[in-house]
Phi, psi and omega in degrees: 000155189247347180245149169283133160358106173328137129231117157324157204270162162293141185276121233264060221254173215299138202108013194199129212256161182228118171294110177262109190299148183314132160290138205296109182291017199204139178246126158267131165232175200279147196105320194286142187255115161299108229257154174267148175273130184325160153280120184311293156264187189283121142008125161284204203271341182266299183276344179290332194282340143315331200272168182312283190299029162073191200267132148334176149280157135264321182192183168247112175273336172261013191275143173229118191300146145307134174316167145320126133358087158000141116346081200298116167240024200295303207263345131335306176299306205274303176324263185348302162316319183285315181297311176285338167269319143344279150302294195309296187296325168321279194314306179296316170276011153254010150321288198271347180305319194269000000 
């Protein structure tokens, strides 16, 4: 089993508070190293130039985004498709009715 046993709570009685410890806000298990918090953004260039490991990236001066995506016409094609075999079959079946 991974939980202890129920046990009831004790009976209290009224008018007198029973203090109860905070429940943990975080489950640690063992091994794991509570790591420090990061920083949000990136170091201007006079403190990244302080750190030990020299100056950051700041950006890509070459990156050039991928074109845009094609124009999904896909379902333009199949509406269409559909409409002419609609007609067709419309026709041919007053074709053989008439």
């Amino acid at each position: 089993m991974s939980q202890p046993p129920y046990q009831p709570a004790p009976h209290v009685p009224a008018g007198t508070a029973v203090q109860q410890p905070a429940a943990p806000t975080q489950i640690v298990f063992p091994g794991q190293v509570q790591l420090p918090p990061q920083p949000q953004f990136a170091p201007s260039p006079q403190q990244s130039a302080r750190l030990p490991q020299g100056t950051l990236a700041t950006g890509f001066p070459n990156y050039v985004p991928p074109p845009p995506s094609p124009v999904n016409r896909t379902s333009l094609y199949v509406g269409i498709l559909v409409c002419l075999l609609t007609v067709a079959f419309a026709v041919l079946g007053f074709l053989v009715v008439g």
